[in-house]
PDB file as gemmi writes it, atoms N, CA and C in Angstrom:
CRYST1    1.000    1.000    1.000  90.00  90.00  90.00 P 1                      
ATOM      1  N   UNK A   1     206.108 139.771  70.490  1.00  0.00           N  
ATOM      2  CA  UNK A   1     205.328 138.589  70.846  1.00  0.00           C  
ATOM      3  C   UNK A   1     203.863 138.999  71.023  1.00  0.00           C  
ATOM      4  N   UNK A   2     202.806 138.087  70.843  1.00  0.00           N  
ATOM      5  CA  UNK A   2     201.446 138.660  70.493  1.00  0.00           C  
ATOM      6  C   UNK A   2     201.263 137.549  72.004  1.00  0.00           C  
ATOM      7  N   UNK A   3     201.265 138.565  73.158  1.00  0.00           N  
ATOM      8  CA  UNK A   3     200.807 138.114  74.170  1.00  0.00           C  
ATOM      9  C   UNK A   3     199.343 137.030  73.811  1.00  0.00           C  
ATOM     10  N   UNK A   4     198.051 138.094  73.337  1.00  0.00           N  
ATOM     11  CA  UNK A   4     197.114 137.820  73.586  1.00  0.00           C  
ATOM     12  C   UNK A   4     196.693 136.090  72.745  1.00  0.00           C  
ATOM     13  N   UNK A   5     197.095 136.253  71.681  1.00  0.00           N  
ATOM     14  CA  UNK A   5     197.433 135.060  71.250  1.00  0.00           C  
ATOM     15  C   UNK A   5     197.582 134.113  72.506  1.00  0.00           C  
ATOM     16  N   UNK A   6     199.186 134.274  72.796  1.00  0.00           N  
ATOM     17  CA  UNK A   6     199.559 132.762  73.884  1.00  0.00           C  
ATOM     18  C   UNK A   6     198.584 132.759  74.763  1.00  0.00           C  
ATOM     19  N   UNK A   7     197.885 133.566  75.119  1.00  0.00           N  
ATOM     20  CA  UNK A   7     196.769 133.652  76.734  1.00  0.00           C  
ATOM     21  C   UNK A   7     195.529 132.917  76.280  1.00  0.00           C  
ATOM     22  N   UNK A   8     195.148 133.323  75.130  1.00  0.00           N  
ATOM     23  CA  UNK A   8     193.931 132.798  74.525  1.00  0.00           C  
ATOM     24  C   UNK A   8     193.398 131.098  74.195  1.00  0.00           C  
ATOM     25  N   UNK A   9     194.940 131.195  73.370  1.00  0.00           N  
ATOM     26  CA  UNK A   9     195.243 129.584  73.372  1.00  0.00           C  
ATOM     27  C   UNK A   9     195.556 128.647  74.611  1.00  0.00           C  
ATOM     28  N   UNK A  10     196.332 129.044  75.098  1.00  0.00           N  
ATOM     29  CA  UNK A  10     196.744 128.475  76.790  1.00  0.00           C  
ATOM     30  C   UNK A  10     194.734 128.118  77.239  1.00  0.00           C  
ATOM     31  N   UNK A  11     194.313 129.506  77.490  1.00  0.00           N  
ATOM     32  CA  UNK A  11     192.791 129.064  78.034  1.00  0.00           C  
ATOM     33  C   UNK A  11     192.106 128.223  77.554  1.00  0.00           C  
ATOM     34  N   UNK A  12     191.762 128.577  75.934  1.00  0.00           N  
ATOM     35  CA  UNK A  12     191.431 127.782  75.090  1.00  0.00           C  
ATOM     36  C   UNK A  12     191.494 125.670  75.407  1.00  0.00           C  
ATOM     37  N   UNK A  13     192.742 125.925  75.361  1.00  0.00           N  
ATOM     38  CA  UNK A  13     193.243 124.415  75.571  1.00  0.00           C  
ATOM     39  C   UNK A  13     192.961 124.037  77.092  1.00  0.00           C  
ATOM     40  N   UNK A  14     193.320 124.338  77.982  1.00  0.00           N  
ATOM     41  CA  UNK A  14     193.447 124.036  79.402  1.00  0.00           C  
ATOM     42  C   UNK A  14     192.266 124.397  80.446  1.00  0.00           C  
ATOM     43  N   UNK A  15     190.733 125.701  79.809  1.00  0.00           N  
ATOM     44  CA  UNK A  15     190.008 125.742  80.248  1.00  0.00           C  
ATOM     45  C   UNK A  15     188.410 125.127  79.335  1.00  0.00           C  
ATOM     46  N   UNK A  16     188.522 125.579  78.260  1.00  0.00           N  
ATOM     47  CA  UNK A  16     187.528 124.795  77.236  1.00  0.00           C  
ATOM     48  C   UNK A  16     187.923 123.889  76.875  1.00  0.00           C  
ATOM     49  N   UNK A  17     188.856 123.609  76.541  1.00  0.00           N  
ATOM     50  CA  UNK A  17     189.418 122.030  76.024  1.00  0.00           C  
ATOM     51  C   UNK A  17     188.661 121.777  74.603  1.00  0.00           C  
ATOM     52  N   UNK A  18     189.630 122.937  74.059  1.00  0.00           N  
ATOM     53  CA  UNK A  18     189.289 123.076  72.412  1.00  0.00           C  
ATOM     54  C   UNK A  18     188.140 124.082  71.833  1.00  0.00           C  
ATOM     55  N   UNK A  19     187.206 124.765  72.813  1.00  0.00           N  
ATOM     56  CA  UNK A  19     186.222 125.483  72.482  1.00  0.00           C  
ATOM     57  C   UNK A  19     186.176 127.166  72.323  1.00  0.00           C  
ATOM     58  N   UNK A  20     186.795 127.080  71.462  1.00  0.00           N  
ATOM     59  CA  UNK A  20     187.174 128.383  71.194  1.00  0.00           C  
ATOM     60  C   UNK A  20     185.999 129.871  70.931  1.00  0.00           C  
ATOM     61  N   UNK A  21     184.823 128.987  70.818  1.00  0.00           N  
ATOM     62  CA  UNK A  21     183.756 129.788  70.641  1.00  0.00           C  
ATOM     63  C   UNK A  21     183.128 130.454  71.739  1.00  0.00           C  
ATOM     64  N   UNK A  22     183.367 129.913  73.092  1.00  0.00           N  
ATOM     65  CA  UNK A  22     183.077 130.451  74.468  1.00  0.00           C  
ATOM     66  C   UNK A  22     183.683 131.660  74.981  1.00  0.00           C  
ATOM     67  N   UNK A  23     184.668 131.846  74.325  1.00  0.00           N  
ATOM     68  CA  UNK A  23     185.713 132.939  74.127  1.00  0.00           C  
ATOM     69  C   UNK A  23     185.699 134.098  73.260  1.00  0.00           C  
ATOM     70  N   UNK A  24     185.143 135.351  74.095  1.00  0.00           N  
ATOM     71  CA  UNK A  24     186.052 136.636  73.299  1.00  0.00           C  
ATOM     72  C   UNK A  24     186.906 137.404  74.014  1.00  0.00           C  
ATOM     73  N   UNK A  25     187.963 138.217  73.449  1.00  0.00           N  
ATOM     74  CA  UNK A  25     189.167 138.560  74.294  1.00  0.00           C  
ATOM     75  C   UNK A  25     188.646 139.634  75.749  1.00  0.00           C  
ATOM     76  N   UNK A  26     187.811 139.967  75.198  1.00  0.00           N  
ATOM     77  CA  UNK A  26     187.018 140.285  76.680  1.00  0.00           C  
ATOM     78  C   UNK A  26     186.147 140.058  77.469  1.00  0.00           C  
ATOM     79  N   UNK A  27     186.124 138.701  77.286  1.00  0.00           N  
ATOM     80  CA  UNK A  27     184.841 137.902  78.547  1.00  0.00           C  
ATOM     81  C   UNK A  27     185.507 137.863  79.525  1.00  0.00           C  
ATOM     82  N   UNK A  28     184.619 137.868  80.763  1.00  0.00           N  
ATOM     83  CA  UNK A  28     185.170 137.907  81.931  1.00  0.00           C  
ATOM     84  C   UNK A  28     185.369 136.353  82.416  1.00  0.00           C  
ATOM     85  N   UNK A  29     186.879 136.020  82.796  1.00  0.00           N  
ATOM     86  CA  UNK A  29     186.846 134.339  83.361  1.00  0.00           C  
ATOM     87  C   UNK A  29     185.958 133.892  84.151  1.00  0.00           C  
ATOM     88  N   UNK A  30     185.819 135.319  85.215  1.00  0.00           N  
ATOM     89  CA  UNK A  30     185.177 134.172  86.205  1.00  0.00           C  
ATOM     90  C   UNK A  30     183.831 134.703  86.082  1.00  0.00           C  
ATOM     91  N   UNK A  31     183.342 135.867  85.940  1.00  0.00           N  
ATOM     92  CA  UNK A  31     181.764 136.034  85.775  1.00  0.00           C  
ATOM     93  C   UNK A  31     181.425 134.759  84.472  1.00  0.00           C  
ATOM     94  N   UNK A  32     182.019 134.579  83.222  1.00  0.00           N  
ATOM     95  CA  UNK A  32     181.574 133.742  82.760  1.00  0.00           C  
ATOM     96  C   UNK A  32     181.918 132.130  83.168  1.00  0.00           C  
ATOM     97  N   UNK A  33     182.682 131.746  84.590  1.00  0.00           N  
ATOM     98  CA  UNK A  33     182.706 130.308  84.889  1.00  0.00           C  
ATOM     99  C   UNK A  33     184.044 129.560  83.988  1.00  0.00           C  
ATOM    100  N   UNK A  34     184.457 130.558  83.338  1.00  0.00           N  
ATOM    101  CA  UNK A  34     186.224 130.012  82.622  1.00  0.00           C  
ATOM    102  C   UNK A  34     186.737 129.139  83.260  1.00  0.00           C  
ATOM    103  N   UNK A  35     186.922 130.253  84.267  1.00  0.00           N  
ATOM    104  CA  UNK A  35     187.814 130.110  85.454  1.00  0.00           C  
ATOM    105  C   UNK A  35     187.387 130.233  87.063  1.00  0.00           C  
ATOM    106  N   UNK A  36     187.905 129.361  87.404  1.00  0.00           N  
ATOM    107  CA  UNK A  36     187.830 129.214  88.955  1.00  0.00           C  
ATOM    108  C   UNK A  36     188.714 129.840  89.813  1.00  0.00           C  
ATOM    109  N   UNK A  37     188.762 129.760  90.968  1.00  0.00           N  
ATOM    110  CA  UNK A  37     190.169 130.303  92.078  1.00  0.00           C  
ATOM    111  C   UNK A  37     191.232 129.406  91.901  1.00  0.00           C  
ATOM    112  N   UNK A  38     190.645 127.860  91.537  1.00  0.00           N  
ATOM    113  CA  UNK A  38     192.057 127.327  91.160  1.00  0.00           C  
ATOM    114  C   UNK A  38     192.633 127.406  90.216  1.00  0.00           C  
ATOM    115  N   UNK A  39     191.826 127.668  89.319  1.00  0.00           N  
ATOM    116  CA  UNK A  39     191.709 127.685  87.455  1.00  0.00           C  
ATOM    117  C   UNK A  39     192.889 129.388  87.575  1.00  0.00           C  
ATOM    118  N   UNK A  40     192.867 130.399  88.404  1.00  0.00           N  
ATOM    119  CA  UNK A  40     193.602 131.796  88.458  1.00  0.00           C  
ATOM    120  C   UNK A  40     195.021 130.824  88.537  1.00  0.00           C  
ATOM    121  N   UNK A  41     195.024 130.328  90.126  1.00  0.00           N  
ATOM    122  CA  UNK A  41     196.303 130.019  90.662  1.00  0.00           C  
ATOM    123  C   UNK A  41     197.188 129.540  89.298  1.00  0.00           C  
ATOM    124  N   UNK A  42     196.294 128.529  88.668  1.00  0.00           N  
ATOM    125  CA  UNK A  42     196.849 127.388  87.227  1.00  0.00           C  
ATOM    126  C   UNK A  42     197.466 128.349  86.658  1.00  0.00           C  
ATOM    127  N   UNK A  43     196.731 129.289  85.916  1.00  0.00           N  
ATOM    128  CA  UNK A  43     197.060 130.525  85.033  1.00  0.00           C  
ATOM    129  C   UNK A  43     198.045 131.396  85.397  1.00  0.00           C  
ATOM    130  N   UNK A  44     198.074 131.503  86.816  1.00  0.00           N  
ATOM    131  CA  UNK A  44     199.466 132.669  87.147  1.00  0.00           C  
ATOM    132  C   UNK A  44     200.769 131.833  87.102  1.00  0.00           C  
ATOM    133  N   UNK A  45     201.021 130.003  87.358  1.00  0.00           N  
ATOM    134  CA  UNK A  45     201.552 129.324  87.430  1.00  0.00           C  
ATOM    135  C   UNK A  45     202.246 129.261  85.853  1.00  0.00           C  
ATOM    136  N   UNK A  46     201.037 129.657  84.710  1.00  0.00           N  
ATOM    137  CA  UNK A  46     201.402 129.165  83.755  1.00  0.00           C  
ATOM    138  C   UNK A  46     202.204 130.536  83.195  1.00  0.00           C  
ATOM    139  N   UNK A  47     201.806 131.946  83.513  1.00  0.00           N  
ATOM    140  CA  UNK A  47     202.320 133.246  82.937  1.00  0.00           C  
ATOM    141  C   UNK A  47     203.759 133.316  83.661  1.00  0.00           C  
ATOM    142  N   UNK A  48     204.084 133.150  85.107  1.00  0.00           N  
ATOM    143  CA  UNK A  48     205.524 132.762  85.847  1.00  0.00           C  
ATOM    144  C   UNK A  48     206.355 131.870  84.813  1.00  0.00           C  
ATOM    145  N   UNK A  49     205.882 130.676  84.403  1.00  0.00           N  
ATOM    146  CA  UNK A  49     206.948 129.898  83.580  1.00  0.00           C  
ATOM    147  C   UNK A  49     207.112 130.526  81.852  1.00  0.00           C  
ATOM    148  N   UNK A  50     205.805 130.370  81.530  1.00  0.00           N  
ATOM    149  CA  UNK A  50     205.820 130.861  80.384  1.00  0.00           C  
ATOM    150  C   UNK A  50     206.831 132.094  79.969  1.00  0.00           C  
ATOM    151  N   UNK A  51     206.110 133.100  80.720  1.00  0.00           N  
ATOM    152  CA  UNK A  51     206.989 134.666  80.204  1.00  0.00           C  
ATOM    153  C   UNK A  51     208.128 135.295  81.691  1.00  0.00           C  
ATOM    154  N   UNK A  52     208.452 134.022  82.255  1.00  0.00           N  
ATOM    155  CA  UNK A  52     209.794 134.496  83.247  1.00  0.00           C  
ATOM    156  C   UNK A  52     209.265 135.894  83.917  1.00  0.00           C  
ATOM    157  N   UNK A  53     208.318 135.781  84.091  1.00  0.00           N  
ATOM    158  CA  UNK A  53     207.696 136.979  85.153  1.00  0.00           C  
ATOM    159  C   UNK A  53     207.494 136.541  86.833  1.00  0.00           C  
ATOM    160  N   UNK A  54     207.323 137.162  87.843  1.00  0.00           N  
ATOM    161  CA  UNK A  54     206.694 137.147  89.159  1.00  0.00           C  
ATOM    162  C   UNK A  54     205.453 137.800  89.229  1.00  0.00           C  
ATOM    163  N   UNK A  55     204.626 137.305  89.559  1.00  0.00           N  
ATOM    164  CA  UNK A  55     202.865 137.728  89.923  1.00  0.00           C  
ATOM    165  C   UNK A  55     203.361 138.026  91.899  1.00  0.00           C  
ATOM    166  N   UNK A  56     202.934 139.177  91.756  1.00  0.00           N  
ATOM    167  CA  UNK A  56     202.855 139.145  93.068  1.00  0.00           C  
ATOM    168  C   UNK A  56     201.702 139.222  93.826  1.00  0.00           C  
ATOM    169  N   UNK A  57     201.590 138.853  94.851  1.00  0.00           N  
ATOM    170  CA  UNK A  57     200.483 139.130  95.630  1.00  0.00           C  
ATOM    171  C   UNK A  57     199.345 139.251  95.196  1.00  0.00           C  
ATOM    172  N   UNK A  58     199.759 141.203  95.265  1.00  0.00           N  
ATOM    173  CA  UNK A  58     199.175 142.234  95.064  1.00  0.00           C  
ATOM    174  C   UNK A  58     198.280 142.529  93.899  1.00  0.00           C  
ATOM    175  N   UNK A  59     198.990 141.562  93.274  1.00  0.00           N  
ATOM    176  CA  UNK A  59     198.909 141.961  91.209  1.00  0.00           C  
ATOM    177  C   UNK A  59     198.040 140.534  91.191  1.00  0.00           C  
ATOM    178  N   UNK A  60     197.439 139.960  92.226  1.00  0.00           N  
ATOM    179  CA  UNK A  60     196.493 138.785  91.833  1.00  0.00           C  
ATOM    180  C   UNK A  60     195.002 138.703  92.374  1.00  0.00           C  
ATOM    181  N   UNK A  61     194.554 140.295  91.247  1.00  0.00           N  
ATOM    182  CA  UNK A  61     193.315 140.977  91.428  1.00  0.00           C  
ATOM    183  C   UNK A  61     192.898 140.953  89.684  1.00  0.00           C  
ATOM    184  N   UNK A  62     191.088 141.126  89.426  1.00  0.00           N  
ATOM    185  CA  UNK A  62     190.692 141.095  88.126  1.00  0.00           C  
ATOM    186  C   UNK A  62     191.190 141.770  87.582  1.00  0.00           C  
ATOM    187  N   UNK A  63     191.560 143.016  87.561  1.00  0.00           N  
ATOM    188  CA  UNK A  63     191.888 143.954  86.691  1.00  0.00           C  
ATOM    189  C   UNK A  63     193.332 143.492  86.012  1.00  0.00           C  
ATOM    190  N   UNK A  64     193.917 142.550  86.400  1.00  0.00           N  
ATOM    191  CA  UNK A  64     195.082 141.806  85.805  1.00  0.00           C  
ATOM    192  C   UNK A  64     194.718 140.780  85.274  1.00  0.00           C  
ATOM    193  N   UNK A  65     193.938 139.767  86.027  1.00  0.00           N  
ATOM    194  CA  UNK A  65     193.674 138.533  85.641  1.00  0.00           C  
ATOM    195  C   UNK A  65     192.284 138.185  85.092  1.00  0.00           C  
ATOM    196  N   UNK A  66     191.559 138.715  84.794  1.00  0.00           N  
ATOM    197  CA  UNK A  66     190.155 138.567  84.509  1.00  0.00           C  
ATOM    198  C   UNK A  66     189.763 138.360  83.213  1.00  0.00           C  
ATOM    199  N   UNK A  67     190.810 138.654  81.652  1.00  0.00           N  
ATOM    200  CA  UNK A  67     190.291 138.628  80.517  1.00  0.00           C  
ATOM    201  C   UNK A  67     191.209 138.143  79.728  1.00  0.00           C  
ATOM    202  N   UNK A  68     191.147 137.471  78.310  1.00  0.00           N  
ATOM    203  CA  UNK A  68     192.467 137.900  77.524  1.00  0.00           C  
ATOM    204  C   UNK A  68     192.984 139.072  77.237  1.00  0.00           C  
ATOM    205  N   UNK A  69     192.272 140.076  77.424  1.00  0.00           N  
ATOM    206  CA  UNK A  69     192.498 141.343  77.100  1.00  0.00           C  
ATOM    207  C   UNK A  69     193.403 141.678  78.172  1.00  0.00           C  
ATOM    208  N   UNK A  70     193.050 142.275  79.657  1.00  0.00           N  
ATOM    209  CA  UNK A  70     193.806 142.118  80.672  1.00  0.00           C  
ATOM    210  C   UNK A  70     194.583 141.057  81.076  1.00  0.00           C  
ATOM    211  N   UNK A  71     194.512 140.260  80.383  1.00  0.00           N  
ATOM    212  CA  UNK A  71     196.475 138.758  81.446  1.00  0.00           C  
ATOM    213  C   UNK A  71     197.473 139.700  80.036  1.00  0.00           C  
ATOM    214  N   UNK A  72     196.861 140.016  78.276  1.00  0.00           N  
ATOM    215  CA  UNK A  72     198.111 140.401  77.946  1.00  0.00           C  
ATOM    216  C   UNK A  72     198.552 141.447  78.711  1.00  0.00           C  
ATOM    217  N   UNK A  73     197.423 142.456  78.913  1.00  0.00           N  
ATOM    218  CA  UNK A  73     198.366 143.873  78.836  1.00  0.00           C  
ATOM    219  C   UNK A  73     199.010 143.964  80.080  1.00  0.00           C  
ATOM    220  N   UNK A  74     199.063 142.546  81.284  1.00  0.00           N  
ATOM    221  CA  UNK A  74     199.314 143.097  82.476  1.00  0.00           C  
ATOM    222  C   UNK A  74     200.631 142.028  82.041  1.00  0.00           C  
ATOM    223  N   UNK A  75     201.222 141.182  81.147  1.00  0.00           N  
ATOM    224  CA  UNK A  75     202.134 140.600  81.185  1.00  0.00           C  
ATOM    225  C   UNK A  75     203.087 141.926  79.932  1.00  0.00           C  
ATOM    226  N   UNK A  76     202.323 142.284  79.231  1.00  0.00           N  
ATOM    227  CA  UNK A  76     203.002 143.234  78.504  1.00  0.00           C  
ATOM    228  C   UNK A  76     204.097 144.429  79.227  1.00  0.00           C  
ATOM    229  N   UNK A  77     203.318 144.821  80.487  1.00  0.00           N  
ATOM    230  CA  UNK A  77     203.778 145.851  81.413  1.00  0.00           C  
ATOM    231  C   UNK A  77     204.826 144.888  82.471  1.00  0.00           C  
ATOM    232  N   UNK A  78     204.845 143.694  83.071  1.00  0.00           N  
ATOM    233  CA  UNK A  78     205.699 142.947  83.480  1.00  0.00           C  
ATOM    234  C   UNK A  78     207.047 143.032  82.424  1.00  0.00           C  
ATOM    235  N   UNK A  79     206.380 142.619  81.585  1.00  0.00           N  
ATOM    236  CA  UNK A  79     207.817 142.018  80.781  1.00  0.00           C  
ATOM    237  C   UNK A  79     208.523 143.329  80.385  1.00  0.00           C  
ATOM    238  N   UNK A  80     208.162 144.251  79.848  1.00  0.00           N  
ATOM    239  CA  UNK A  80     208.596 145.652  79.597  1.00  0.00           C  
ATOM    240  C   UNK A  80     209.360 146.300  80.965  1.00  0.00           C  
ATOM    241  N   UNK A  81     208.959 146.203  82.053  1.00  0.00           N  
ATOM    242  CA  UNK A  81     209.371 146.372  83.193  1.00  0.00           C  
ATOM    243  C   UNK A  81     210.821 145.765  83.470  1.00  0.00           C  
ATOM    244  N   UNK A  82     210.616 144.361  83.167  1.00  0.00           N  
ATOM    245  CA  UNK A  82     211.521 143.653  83.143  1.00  0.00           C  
ATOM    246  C   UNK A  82     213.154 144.323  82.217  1.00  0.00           C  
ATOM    247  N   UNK A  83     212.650 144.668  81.039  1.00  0.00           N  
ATOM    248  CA  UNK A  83     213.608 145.454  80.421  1.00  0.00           C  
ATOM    249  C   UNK A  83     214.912 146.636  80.656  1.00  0.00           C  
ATOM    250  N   UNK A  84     213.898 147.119  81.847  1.00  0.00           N  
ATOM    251  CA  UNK A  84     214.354 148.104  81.803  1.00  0.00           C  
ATOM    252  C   UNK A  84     215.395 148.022  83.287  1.00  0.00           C  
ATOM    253  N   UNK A  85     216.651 148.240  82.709  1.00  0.00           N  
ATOM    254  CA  UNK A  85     217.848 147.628  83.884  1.00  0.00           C  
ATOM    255  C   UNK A  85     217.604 148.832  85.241  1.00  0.00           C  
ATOM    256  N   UNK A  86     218.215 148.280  86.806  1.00  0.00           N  
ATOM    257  CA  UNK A  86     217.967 149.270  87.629  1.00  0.00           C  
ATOM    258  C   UNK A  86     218.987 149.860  87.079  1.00  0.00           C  
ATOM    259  N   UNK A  87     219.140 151.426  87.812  1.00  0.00           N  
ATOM    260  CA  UNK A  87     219.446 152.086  87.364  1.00  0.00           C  
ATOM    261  C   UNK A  87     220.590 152.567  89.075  1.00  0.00           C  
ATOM    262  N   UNK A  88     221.794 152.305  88.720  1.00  0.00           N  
ATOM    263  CA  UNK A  88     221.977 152.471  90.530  1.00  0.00           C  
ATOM    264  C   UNK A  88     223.617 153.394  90.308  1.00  0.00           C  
ATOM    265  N   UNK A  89     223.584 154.184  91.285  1.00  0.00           N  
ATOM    266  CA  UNK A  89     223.884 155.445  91.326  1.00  0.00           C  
ATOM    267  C   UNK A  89     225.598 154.717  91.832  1.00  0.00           C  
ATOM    268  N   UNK A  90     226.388 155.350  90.981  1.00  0.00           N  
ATOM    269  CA  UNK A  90     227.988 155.110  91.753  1.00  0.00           C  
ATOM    270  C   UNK A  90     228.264 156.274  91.595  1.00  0.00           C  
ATOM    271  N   UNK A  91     229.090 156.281  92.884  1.00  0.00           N  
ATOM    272  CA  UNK A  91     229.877 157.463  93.240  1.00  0.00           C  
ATOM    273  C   UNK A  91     231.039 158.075  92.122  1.00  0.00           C  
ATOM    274  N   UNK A  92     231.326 159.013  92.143  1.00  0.00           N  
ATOM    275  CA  UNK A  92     232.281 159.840  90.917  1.00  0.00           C  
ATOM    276  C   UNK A  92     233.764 159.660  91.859  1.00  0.00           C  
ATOM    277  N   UNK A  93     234.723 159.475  90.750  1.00  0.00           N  
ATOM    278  CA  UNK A  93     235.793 159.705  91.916  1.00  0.00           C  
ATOM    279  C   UNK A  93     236.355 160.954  91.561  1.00  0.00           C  
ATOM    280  N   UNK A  94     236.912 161.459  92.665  1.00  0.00           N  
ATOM    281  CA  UNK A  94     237.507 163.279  92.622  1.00  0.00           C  
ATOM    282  C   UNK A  94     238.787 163.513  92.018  1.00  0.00           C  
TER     283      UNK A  94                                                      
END                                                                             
């Protein structure tokens, strides 16, 4: 799946409202006015449904949320995460 794609378009539509030219995959949302604090909340609302992930807290800082460049690669590492089953220890029997 080409994360950056769905992130781009999602913004595209829901923060320019069709203006795709305001956009390169590494402008910053909010230094360039994209995005707002509510405009984040919208966006983490939309990456939770979209790609069946949890944003936590913690993880709702720029370096995740600040670019198209950064929402893919931080949903890339979610979802990959996601993959990978726990791993839980049973006892051997004797």
């Amino acid at each position: 799946m080409n994360y950056t794609t769905e992130v781009r378009d999602f913004i595209i539509s829901f923060f320019l409202f069709g203006d795709a030219a305001a956009l390169q995959d590494d402008t910053s949302f909010l230094s360039s006015g994209i995005v707002d604090s509510t405009g984040v909340m919208e966006l983490i609302m939309h990456l939770e449904q979209e790609f069946d992930i949890k944003v936590e807290p913690e993880e709702m800082i720029p370096d995740n949320l600040d670019s198209v460049n950064k929402v893919a690669q931080f949903i890339a590492g979610k979802t990959t995460d996601a993959c990978h089953p726990l791993i839980r220890a049973v006892p051997m029997e004797a």
